[in-house]
LUMSELO-343365 format. One record per atom (N, C-alpha, C, O, CB): residue in one letter; atom name; x, y, z. Coordinates in Angstrom, 3 decimals. Glycine has a CB too. Example, Ala and Ser with C-alpha at 12.3 -4.5 7.8 and 13.67 -1.06 7.14 Angstrom:
<rs>
> A / N / 13.190 / -5.690 / 7.800
> A / CA / 12.300 / -4.500 / 7.800
> A / C / 13.200 / -3.300 / 7.800
> A / O / 14.236 / -3.319 / 8.465
> A / CB / 11.308 / -4.473 / 9.046
> S / N / 12.850 / -2.250 / 7.080
> S / CA / 13.670 / -1.060 / 7.140
> S / C / 12.900 / 0.030 / 7.870
> S / O / 13.409 / 1.138 / 8.039
> S / CB / 14.084 / -0.598 / 5.725
</rs>
This chain:
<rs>
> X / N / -11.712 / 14.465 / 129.501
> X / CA / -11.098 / 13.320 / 130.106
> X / C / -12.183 / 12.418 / 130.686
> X / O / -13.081 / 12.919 / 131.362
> X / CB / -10.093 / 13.747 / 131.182
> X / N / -12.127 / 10.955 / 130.421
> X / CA / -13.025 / 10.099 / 130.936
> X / C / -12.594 / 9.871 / 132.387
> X / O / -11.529 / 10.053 / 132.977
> X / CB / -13.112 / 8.848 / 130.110
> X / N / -13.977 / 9.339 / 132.810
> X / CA / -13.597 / 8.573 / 134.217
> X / C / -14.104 / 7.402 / 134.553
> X / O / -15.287 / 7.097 / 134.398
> X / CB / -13.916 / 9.262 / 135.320
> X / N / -13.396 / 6.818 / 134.942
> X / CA / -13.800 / 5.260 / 135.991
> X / C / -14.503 / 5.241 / 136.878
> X / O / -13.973 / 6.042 / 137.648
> X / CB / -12.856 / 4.608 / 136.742
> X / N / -15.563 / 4.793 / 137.450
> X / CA / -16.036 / 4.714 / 138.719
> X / C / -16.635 / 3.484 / 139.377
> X / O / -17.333 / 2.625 / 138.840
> X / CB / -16.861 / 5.595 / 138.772
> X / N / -16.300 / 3.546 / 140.426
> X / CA / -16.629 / 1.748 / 141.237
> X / C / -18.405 / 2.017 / 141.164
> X / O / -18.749 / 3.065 / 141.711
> X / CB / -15.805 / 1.436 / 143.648
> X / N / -19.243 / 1.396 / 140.709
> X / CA / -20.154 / 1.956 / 141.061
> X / C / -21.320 / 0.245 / 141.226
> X / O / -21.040 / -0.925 / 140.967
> X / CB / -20.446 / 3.350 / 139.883
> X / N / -22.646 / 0.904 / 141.776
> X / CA / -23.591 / -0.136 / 142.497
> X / C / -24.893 / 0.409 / 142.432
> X / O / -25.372 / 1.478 / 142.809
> X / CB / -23.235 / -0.438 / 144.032
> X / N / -25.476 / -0.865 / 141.703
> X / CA / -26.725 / -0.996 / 141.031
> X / C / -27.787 / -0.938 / 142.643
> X / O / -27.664 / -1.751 / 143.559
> X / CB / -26.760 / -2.692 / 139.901
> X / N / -28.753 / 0.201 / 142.626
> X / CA / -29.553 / 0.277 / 143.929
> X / C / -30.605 / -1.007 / 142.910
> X / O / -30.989 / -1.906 / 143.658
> X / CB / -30.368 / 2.287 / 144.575
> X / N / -30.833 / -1.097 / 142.198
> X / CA / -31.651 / -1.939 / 141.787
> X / C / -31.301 / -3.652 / 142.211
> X / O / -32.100 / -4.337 / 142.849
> X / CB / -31.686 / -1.609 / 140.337
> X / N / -30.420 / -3.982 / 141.889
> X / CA / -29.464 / -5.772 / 141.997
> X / C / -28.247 / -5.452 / 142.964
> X / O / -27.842 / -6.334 / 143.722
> X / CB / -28.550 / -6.500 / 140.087
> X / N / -27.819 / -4.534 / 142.948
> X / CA / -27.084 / -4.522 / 144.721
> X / C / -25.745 / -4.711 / 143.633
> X / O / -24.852 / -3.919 / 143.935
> X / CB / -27.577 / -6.262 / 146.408
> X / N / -25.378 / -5.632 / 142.360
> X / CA / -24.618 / -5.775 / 141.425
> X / C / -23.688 / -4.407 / 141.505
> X / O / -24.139 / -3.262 / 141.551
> X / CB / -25.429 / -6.055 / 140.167
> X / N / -22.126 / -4.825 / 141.512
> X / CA / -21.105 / -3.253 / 141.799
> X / C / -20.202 / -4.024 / 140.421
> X / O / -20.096 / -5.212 / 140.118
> X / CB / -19.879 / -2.915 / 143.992
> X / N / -19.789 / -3.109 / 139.952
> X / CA / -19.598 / -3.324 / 138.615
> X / C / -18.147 / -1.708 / 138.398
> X / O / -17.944 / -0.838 / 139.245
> X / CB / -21.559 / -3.213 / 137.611
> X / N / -17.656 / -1.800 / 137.453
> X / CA / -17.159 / -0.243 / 136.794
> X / C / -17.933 / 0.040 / 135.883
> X / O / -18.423 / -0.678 / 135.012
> X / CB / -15.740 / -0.072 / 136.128
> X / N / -18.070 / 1.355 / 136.138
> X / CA / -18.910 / 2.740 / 135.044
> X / C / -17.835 / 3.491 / 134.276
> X / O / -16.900 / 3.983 / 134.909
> X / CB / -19.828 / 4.183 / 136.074
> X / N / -17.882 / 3.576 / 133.354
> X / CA / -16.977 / 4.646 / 132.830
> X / C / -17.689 / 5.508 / 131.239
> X / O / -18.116 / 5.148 / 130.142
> X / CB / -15.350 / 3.730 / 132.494
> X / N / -17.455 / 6.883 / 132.031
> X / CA / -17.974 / 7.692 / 130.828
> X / C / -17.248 / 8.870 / 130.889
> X / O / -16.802 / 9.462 / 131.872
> X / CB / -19.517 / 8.005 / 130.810
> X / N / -17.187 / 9.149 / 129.635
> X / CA / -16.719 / 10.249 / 128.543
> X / C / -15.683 / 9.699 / 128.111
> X / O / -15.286 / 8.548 / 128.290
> X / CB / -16.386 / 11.714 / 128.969
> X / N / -15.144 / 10.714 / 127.410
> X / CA / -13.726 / 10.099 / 126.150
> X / C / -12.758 / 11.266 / 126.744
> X / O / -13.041 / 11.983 / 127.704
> X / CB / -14.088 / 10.320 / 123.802
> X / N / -11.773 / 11.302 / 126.118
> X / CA / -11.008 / 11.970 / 126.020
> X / C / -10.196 / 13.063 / 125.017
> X / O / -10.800 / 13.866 / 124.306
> X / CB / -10.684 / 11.357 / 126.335
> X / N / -8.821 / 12.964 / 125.079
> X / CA / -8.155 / 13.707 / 124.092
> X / C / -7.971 / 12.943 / 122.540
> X / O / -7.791 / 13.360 / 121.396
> X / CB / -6.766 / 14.047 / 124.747
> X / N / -8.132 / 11.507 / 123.216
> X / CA / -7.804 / 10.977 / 122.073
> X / C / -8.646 / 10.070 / 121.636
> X / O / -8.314 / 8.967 / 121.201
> X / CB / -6.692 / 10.523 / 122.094
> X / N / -10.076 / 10.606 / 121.758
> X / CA / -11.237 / 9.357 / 121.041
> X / C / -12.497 / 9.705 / 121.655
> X / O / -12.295 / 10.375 / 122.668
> X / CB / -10.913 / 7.517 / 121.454
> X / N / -13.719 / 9.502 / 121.424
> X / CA / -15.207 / 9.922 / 121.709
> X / C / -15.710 / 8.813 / 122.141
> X / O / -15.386 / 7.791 / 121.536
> X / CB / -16.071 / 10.470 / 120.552
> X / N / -16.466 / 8.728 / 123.088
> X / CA / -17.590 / 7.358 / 123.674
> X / C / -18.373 / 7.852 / 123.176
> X / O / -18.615 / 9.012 / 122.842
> X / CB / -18.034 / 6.906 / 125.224
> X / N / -19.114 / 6.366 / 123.056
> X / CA / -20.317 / 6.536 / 123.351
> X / C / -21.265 / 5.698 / 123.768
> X / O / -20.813 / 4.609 / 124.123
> X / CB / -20.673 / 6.957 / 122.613
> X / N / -22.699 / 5.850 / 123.871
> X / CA / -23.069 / 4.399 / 124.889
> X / C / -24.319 / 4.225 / 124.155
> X / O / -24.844 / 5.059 / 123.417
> X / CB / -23.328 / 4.568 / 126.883
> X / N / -24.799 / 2.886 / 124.475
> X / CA / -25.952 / 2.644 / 123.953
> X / C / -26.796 / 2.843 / 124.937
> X / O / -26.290 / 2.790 / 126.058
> X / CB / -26.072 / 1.482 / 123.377
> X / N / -28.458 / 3.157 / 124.847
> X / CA / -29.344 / 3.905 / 125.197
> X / C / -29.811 / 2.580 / 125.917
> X / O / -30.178 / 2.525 / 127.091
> X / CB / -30.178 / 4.770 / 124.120
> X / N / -29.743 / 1.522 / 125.039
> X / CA / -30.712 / 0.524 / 125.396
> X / C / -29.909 / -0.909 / 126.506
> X / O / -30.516 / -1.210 / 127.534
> X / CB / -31.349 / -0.062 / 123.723
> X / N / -28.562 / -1.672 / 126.151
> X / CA / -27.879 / -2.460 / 126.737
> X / C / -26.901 / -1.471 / 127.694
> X / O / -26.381 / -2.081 / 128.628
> X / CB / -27.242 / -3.396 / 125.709
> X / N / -26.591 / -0.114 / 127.606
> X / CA / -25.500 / 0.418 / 128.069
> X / C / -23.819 / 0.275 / 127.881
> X / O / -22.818 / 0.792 / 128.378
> X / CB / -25.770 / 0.225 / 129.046
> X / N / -24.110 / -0.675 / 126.928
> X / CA / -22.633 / -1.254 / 126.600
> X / C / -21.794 / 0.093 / 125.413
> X / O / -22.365 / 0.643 / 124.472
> X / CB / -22.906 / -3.172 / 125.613
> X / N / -20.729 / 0.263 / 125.743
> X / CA / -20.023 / 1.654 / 125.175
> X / C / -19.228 / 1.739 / 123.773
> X / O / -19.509 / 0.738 / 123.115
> X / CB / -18.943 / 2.085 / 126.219
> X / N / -18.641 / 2.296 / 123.324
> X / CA / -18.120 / 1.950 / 122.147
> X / C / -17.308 / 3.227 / 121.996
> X / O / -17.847 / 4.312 / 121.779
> X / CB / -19.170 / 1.574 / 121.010
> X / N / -15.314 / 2.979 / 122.179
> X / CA / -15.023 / 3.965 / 122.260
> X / C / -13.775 / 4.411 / 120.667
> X / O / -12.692 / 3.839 / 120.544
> X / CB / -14.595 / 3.954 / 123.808
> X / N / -14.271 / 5.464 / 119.681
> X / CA / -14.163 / 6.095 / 119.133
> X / C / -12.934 / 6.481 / 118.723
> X / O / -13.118 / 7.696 / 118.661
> X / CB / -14.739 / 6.611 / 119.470
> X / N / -11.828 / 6.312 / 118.405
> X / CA / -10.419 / 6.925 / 118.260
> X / C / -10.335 / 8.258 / 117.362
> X / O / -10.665 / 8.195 / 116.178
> X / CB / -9.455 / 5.822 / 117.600
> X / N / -9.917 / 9.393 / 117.896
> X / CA / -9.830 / 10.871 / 117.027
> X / C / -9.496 / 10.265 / 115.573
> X / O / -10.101 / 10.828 / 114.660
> X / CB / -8.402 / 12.134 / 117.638
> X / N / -8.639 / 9.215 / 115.201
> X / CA / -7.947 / 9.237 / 114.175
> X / C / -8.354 / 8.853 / 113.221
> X / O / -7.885 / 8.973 / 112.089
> X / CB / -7.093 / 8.830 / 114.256
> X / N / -9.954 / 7.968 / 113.808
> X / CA / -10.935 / 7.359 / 112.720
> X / C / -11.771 / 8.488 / 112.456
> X / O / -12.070 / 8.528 / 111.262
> X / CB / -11.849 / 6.025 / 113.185
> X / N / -12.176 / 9.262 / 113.017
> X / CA / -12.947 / 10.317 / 112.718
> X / C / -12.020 / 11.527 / 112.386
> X / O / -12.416 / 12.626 / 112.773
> X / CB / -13.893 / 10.574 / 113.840
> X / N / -11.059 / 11.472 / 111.843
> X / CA / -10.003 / 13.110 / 111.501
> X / C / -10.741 / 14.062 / 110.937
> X / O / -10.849 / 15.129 / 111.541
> X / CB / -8.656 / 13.032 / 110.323
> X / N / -11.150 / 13.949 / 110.149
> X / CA / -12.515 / 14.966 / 109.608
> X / C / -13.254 / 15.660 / 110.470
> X / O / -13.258 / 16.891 / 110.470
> X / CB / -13.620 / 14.249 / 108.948
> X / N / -13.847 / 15.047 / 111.164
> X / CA / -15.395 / 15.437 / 112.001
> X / C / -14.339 / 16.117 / 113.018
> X / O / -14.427 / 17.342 / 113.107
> X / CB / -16.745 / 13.857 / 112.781
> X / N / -13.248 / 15.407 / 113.877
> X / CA / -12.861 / 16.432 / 114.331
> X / C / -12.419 / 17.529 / 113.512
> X / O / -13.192 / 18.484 / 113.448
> X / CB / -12.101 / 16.120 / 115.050
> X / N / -11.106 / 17.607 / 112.733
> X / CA / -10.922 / 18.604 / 112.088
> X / C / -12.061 / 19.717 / 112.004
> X / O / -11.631 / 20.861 / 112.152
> X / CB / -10.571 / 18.131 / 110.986
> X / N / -13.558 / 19.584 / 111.775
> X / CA / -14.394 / 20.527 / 111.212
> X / C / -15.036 / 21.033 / 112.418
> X / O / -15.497 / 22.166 / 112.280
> X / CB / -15.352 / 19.990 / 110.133
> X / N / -15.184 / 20.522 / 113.512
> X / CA / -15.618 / 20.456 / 114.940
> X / C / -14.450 / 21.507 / 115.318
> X / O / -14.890 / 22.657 / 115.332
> X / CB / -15.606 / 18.783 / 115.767
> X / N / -12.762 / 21.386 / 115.699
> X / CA / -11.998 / 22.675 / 115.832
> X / C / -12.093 / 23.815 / 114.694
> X / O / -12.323 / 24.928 / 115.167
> X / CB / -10.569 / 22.291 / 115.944
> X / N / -12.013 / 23.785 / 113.820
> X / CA / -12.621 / 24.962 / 113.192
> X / C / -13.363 / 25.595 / 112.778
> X / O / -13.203 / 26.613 / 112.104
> X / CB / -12.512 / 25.165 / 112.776
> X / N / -14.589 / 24.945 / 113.211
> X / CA / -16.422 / 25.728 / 113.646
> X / C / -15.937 / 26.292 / 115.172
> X / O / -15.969 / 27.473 / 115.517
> X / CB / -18.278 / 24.115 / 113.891
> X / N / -15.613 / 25.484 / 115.755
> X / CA / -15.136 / 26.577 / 117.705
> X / C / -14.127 / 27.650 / 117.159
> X / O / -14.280 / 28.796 / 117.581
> X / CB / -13.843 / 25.319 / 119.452
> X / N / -13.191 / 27.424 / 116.337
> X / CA / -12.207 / 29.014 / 116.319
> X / C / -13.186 / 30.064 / 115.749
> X / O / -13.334 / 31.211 / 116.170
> X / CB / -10.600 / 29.013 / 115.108
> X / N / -13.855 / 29.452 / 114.679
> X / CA / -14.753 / 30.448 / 114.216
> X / C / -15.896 / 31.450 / 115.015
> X / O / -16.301 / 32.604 / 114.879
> X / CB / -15.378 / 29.747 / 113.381
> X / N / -16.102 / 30.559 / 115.720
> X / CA / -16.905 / 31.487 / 117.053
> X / C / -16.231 / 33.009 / 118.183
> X / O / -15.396 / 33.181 / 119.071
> X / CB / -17.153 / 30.139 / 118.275
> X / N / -17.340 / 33.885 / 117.333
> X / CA / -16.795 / 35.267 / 117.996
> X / C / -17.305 / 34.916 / 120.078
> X / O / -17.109 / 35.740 / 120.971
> X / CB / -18.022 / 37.100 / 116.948
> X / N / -17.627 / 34.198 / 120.177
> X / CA / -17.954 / 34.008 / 121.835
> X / C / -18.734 / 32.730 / 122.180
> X / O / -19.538 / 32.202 / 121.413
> X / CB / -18.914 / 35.280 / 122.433
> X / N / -18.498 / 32.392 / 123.109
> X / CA / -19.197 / 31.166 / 123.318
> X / C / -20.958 / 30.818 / 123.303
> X / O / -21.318 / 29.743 / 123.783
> X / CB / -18.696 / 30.879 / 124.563
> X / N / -21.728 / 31.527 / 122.882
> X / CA / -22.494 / 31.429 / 122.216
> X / C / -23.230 / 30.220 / 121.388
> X / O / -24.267 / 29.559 / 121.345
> X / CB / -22.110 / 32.110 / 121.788
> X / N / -22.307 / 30.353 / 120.934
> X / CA / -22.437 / 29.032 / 119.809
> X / C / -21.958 / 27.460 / 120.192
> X / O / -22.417 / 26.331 / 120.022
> X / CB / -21.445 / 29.417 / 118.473
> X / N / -21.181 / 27.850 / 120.594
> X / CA / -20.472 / 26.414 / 121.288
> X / C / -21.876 / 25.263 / 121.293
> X / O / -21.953 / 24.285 / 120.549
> X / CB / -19.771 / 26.791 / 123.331
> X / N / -22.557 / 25.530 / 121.967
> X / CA / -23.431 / 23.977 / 122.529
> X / C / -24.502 / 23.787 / 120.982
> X / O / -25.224 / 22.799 / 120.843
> X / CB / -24.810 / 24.335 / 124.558
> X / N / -24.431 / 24.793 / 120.042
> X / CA / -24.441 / 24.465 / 118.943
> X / C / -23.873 / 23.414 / 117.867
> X / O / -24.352 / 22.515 / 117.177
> X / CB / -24.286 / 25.216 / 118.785
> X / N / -22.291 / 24.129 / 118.130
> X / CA / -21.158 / 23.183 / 117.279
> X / C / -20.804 / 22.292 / 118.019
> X / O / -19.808 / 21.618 / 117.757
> X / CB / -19.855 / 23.792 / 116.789
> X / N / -21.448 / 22.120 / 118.963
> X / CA / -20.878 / 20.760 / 120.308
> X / C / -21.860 / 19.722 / 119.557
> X / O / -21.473 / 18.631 / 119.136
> X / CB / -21.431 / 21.068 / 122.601
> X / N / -23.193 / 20.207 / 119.442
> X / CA / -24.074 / 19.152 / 119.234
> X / C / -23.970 / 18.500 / 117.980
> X / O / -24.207 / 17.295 / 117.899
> X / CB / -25.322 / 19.560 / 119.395
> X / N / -23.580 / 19.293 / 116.816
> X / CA / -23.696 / 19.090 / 115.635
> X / C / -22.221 / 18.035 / 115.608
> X / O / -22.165 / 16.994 / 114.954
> X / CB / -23.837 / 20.561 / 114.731
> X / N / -21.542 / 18.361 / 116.126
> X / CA / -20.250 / 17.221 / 116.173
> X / C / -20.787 / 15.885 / 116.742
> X / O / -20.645 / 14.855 / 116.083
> X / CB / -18.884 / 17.741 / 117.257
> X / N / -21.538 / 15.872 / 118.221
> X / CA / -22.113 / 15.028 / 118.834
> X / C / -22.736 / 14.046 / 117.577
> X / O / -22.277 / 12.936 / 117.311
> X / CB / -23.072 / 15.725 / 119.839
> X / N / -24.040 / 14.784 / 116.760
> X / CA / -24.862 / 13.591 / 115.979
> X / C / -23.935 / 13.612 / 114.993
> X / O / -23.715 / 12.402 / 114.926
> X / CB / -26.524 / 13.797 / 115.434
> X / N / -23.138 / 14.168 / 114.071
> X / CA / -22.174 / 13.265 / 113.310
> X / C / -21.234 / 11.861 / 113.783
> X / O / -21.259 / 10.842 / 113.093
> X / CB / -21.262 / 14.194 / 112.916
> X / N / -20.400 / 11.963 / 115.069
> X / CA / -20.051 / 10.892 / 115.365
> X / C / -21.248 / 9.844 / 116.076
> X / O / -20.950 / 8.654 / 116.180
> X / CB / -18.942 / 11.201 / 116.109
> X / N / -22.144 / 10.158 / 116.395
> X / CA / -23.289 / 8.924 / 116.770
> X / C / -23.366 / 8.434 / 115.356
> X / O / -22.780 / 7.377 / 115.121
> X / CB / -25.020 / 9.449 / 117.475
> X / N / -24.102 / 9.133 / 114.214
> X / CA / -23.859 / 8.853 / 113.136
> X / C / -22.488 / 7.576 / 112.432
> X / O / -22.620 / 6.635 / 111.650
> X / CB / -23.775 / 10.147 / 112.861
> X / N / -21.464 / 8.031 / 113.031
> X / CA / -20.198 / 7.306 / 112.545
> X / C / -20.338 / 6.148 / 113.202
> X / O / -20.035 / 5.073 / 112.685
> X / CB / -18.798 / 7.965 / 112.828
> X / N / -20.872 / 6.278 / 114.563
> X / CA / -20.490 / 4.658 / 115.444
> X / C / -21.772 / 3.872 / 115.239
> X / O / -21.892 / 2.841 / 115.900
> X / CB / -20.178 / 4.776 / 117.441
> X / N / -22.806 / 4.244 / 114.357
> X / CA / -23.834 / 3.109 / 114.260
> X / C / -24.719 / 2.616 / 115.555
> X / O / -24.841 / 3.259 / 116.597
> X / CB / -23.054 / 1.905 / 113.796
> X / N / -25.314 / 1.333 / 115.267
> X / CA / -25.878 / 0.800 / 115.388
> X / C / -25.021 / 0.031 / 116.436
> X / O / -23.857 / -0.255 / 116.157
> X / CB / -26.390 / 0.508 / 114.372
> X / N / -25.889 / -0.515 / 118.345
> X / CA / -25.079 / -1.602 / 119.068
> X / C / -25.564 / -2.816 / 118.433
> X / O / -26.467 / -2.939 / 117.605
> X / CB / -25.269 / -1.658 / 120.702
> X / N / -24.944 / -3.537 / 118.867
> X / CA / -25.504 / -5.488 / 118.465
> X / C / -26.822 / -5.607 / 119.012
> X / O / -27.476 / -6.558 / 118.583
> X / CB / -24.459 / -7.019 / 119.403
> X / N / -27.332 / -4.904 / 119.810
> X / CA / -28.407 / -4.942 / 120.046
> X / C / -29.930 / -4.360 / 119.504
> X / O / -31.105 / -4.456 / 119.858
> X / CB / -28.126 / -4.730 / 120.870
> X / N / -29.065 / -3.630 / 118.311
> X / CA / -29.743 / -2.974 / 117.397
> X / C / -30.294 / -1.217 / 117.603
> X / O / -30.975 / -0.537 / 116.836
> X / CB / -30.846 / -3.927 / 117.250
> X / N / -29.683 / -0.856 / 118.954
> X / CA / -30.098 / 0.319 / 119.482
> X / C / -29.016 / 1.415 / 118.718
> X / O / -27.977 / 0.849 / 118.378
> X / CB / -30.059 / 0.247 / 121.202
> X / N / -29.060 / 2.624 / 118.444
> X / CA / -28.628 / 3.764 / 118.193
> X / C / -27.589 / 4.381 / 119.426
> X / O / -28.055 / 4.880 / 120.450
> X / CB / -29.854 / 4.540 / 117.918
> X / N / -26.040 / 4.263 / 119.156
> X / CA / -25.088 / 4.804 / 119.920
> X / C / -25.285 / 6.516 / 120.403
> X / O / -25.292 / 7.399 / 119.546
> X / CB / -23.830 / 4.541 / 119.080
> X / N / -25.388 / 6.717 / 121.381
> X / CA / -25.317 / 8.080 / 121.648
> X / C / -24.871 / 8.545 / 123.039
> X / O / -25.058 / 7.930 / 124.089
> X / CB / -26.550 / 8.592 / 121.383
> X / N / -24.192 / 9.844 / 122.871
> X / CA / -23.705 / 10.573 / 123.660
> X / C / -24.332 / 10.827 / 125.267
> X / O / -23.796 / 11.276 / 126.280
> X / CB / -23.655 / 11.594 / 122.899
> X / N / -25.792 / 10.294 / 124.978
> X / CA / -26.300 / 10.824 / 126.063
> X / C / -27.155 / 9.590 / 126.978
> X / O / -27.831 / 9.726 / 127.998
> X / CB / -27.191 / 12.063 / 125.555
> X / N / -26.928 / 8.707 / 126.413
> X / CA / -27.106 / 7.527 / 127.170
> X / C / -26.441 / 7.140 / 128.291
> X / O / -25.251 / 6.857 / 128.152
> X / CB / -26.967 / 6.656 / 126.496
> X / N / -27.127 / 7.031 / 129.794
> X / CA / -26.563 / 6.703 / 130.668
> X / C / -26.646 / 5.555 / 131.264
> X / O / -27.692 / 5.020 / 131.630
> X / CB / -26.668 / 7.375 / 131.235
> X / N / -25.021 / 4.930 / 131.441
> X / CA / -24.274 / 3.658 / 132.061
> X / C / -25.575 / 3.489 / 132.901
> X / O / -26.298 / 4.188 / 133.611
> X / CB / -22.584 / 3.862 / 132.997
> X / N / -25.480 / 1.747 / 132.299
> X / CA / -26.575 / 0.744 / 133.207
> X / C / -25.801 / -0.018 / 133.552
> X / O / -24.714 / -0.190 / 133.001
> X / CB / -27.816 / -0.044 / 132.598
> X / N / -26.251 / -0.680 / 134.624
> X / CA / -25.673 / -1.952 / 135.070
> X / C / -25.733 / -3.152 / 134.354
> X / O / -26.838 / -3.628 / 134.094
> X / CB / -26.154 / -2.251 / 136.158
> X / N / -24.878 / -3.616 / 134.059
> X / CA / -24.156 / -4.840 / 133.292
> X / C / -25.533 / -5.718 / 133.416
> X / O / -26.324 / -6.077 / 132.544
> X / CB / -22.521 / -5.624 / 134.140
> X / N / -25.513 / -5.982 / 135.218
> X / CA / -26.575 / -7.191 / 135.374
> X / C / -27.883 / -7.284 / 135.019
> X / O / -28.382 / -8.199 / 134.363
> X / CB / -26.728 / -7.489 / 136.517
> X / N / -28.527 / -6.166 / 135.534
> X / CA / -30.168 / -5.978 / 135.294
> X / C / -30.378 / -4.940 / 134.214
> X / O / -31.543 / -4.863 / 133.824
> X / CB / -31.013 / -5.431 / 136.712
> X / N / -29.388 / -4.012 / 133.569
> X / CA / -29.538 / -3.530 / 132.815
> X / C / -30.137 / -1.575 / 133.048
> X / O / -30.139 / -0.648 / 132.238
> X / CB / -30.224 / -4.597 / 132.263
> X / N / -30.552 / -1.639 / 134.462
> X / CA / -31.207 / -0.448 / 135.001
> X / C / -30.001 / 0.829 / 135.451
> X / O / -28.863 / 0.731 / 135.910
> X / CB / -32.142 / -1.014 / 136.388
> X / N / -30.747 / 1.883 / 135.125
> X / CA / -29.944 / 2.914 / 134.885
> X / C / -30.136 / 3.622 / 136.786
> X / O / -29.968 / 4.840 / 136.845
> X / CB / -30.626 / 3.978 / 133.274
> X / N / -30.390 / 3.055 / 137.887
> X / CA / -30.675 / 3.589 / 138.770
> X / C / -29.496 / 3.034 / 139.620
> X / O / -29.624 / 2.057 / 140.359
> X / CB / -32.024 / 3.445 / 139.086
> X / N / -28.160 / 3.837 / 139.437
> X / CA / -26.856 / 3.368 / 139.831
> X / C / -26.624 / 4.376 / 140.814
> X / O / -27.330 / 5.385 / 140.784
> X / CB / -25.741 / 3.250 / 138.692
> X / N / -25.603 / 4.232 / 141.813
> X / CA / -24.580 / 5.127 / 142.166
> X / C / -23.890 / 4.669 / 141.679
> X / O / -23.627 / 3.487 / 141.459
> X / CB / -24.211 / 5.450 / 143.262
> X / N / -23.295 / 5.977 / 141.318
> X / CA / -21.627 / 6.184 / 140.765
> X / C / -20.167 / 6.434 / 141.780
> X / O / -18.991 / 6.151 / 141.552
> X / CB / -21.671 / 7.623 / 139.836
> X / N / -20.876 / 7.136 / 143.062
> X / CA / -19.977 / 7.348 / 143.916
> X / C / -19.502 / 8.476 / 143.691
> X / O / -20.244 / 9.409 / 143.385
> X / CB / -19.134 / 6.505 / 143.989
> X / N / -17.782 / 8.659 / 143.828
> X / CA / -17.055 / 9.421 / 143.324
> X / C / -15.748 / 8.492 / 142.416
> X / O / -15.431 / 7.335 / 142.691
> X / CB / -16.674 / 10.355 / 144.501
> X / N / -14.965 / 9.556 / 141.013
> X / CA / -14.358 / 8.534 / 140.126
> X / C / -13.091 / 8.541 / 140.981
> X / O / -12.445 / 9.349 / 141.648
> X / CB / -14.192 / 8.908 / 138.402
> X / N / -13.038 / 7.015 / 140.579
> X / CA / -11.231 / 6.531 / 140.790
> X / C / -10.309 / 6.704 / 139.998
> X / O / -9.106 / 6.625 / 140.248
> X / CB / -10.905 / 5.215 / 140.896
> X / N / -10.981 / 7.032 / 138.663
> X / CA / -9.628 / 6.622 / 137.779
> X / C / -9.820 / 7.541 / 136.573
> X / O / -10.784 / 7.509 / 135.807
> X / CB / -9.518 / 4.842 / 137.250
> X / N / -9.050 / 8.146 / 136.528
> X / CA / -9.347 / 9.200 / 135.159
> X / C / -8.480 / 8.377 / 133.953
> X / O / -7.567 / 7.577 / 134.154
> X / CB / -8.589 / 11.143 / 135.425
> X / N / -8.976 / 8.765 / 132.765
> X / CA / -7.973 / 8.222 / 131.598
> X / C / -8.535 / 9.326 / 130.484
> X / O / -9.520 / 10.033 / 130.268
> X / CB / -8.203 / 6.284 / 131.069
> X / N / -6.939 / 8.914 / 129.799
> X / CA / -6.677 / 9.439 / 128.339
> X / C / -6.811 / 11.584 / 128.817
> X / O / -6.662 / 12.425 / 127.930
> X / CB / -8.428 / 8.536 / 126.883
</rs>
């Protein structure tokens, strides 16, 4: 489940909303370089999920998991391309501020959960 958060740039003082992760029904993801997100619908990717739940049933213990987590991870970065900014979408890019672009935010605590 994603979350919302009021959050404020220690860099530009700039308070803005943050929101990261996806949910039940679609994958984020963020760009490394602008921070701007791009969110994913299960239904465009049916496959990758599909093969993503049945690599986890297949697992005799959790073990493997952050294995088949990852390998799902770079297939859908894979699927969402390239931002307009020409940077590589990924999972592990963390929310910058809109204004200055700097990743040295509080987040606070979230307000708003979705999906």
């Amino acid at each position: 489940m994603g979350s919302s958060y009021k959050a404020c740039c220690r860099s530009c003082g700039n308070h803005f909303v943050a929101e990261i992760g996806g949910g039940r029904r679609f994958e984020q993801v963020r760009c490394p370089a602008c921070g701007s997100f791009k969110a994913i619908p299960h239904d465009q990717i049916r496959e990758l999920v599909l093969k993503f739940t049945q690599e986890l049933k297949q697992l005799d213990d959790l073990d493997g998991f952050d294995r088949v987590r990852d390998g799902f991870h770079r297939s859908v970065e894979t699927y969402a391309g390239t931002c307009k900014c020409g940077a590589q979408f990924s999972f592990n890019a963390p929310p910058r501020c809109p204004a200055c672009l700097s990743v040295d935010i509080d987040l606070g605590k979230p307000w708003r959960l979705y999906d």
